[in-house]
N, C-alpha and C positions, 0 to 999 in steps of 0.2 A: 325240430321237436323230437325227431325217432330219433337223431344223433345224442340229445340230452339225457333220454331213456337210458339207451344204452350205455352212458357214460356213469349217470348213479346208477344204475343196475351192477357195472363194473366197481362203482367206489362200493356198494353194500357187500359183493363178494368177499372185495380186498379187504375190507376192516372186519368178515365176518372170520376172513383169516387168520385175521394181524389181532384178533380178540382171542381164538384158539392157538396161537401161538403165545401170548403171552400167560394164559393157564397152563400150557406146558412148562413156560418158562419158570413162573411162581413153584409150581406142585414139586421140582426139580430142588428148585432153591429150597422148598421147603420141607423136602426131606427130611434133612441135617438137624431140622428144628420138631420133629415131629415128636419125638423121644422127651423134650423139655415139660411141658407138661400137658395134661389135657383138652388145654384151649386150643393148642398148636396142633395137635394131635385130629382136632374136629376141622381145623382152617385145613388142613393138609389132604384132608378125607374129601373135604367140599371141592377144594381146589382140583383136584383127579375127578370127581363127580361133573365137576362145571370144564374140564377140558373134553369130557365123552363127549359133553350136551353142545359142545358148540363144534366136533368135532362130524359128529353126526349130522349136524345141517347141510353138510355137503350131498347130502341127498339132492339138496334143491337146487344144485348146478346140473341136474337131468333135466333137460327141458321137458319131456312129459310130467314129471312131477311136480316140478316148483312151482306150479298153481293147481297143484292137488288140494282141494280143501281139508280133506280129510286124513292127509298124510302130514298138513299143517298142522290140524288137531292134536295126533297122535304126536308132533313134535313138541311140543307146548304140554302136554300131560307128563311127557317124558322130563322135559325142562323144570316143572312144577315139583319133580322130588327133590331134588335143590334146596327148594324151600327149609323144609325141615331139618335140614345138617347145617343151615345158616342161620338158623334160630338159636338151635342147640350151640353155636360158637358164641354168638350173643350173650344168649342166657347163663354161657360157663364163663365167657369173660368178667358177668356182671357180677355173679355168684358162685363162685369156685365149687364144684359136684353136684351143682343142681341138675346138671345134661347126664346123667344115668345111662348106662347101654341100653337098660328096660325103656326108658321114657323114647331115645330117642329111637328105638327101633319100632315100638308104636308108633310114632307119628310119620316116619317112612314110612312101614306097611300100607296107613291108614290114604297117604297121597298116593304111594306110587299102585293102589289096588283098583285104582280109576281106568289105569291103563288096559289091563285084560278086560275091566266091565265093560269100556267102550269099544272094542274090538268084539264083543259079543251082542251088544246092541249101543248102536247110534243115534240114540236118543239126543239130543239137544241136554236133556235135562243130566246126563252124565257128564258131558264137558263146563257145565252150568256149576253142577256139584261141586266140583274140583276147584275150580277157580273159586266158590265160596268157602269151602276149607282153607285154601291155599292164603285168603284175604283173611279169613279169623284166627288164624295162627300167625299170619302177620300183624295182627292187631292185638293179641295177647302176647305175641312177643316184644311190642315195642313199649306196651304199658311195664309188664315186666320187668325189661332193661330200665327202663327209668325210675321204677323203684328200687331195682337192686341196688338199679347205681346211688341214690340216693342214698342208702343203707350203708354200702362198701366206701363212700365218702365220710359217715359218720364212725364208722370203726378205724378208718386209716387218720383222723383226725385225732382222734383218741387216743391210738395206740405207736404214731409215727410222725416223725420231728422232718420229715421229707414226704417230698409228692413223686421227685425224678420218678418217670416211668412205671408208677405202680398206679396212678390215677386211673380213672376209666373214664372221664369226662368224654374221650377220643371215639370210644364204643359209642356212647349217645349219636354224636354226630354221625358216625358212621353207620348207625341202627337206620334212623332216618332218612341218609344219603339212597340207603339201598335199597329200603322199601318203596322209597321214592321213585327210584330207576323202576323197580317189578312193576310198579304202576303204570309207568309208561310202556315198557315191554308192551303190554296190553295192548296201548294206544296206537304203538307203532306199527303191532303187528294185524292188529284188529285192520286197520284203515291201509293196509300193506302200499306204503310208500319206500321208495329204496331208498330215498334219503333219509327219511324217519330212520329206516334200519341200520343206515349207515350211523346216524347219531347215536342210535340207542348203542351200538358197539361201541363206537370211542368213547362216549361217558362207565361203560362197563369196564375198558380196562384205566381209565383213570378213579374207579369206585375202588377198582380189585388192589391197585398200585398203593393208594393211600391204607388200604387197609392192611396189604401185608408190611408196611413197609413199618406199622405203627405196632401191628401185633407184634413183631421180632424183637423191637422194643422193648415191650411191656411184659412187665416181671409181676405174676400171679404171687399174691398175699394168700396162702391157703387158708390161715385160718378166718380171713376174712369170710368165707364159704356158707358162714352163719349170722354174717355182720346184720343187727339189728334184730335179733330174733330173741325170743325171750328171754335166752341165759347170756347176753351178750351187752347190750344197750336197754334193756327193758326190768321184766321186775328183780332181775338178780342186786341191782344196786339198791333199788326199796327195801332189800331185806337186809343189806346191811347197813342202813341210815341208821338204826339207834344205836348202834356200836361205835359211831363218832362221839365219842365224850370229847368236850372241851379241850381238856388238856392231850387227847393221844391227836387233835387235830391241830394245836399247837406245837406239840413235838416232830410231827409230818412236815410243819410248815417249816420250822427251822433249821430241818433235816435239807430242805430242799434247799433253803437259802444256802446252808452250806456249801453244798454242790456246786449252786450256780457259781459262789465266788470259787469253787474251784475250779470253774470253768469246764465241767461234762460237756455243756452244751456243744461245745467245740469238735464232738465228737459227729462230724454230718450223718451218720445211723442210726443214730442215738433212737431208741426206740421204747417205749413206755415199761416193758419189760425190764430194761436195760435198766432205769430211771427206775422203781422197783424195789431193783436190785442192791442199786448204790441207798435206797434211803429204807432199806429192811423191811418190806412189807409187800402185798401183792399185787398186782395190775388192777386186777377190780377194784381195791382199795383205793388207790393210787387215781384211778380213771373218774372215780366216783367222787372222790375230792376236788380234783381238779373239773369238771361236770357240774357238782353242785355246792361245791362252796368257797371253787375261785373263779364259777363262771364262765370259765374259758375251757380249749380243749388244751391236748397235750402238744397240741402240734405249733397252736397259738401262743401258749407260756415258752416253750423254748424258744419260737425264734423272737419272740419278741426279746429275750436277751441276747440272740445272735444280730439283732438291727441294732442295739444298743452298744455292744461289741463293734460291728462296723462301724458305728459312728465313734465310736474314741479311737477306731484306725486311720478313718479321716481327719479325724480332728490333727493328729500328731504326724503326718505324713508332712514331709519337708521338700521342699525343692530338688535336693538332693536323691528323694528316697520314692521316687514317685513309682506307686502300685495300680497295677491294672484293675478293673472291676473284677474281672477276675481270680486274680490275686486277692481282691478282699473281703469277696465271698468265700472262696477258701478258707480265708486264715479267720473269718468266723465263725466257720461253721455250716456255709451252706453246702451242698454237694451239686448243684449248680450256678450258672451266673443267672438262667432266666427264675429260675425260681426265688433268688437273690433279689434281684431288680422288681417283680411283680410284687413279694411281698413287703421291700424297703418302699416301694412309692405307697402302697395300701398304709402303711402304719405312719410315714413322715408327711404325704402327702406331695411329694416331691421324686423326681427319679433318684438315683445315685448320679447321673453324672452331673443332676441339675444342683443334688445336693454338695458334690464336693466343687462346683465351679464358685458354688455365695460362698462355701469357706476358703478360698484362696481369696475372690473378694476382699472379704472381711478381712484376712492376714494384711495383703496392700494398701487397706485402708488405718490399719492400723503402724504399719510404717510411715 
């Protein structure tokens, strides 16, 4: 039994180190990227903040200490400023400049000012305090995130013919992956088991891994930063409904048909701006038509002629000439093959490869 002890007591060390060594490793690697733009810029800040905090628990390898209750407290207040620079990546990922220096240097102050109170009176209700700030800024950052992100889906819908790496879908999951973890921190450390601890650290660097590995990725839409907000998705387009007169909404349409048969769509960037630009008029205009009176968004109308397009590449591919999925997402239009494939099954009802195997089928049958 004393053998078992000391053995997770040894694995909670070792992954408390193998968790402080991989925030060295991230904050390093993410140097390079800090300068990209603001989001990377907060992951990079945190990333150095969350190597201190776990850099620091090496206090609790002093055997008088590490069942100090109150040096545990102060570690866990200490830990809790964290909080607030992980929100702020959240909320800048979801909404491009909403994380402000002013906002987020308020809500640091406001966590890490728990730390001298308690060091002057140890009150119960001081470490009490903190960990309820700590949960209601967790809980107004995760409503947040999901409406931003719902927002910054409807602007990138609207104004872009691609998802590669601009979606934020990745943040949702990752919002709740991690507040999930905070929650257990709690449990883990509350009920101080080494194996608890141990767990809570391996899912901590596999939380951190998935997260930078997606942010490095993900290419910030600035001007998404407002997406959904009044002058964006809202009453800007009511004010210009009565200025569709019949005929300039007939001339937009066939403005556009034109294009298609010249095949823009082709263009995998292609972007509502862009789109625009080729048929003389402006995005709001443009957004708002396609919105409210073809229904669809801008992202939906093009590829639905880029699935249309792959499928007369299918159709005409020979024995001789045979194209990868790959290759015919490319020479559509798409800028990937998964976004290719996700959105060809969504609109055929069938994948691509299930699609091109019925038309060789059907060729055999018809020899």
């Amino acid at each position: 039994m004393v053998l078992s002890i000391i053995t997770t007591e040894a694995l909670a060390h070792y992954m408390r180190g193998a968790v402080a060594m991989s925030f060295i490793f991230w904050s390093i690697n993410l140097h390079v990227y800090a300068h990209r733009n603001r989001m990377m810029k907060l992951l990079y800040v945190a990333s150095l903040y969350l190597t201190f905090a776990f850099l620091k628990d090496m206090v609790f390898l002093i055997e008088d200490l590490k069942d100090n209750a109150f040096v545990n407290d102060i570690a866990i207040l200490v830990d809790l400023v964290a909080q607030p620079l992980l929100c702020a990546f959240f909320l800048e990922a979801t909404r491009p400049g909403f994380a402000t220096t002013r906002r987020i240097a308020a809500a640091v102050v406001l966590q890490g000012a728990f730390i001298p109170l308690f060091l002057l009176d140890r009150s119960p209700w001081v470490f009490q305090t903190a960990y309820g700030v700590s949960c209601t800024m967790s809980l107004l950052t995760i409503v947040s995130v999901f409406v931003f992100s719902y927002k910054y889906r409807r602007y990138l819908s609207s104004n872009y013919s691609y998802m590669e790496n601009i979606d934020v879908r990745w943040v949702e999951v990752l919002c709740v992956m991690y507040f999930t973890l905070i929650s257990a921190y709690f449990v883990a450390f509350d009920s101080i088991t080494w194996l608890s601890e141990a767990l809570f650290n391996l899912l901590c660097i596999m939380v951190s891994a998935f997260c930078f590995v997606f942010a490095k990725k993900h290419l910030v839409v600035k001007d998404a930063g407002d997406a959904g907000s009044e002058g964006v998705e809202g009453n800007e387009d009511m004010e210009i409904e009565p200025l569709f007169s019949p005929y300039y909404e007939f001339e937009l349409e066939a403005k556009l048909e034109k294009c298609m048969k010249d095949k823009v769509y082709l263009e995998p960037k292609l972007t509502l701006s862009d789109m625009a630009n080729y048929v003389g008029t402006n995005k709001t205009y443009l957004s708002y038509f396609f919105n409210n009176k073809q229904k669809t968004t801008f992202y939906e109308y093009i590829n639905a002629y880029r699935i249309e397009e792959a499928c007369r590449i299918i159709d005409n591919i020979t024995d001789e000439d045979r194209l990868s999925l790959a290759q015919i997402a490319q020479a559509s239009g798409f800028n990937s093959q998964s976004t290719f494939s996700r959105y060809f099954t969504k609109a055929k009802g069938v994948t691509p490869g299930k699609y091109i195997l019925e038309m060789e089928m059907r060729r055999l049958m018809e020899k």
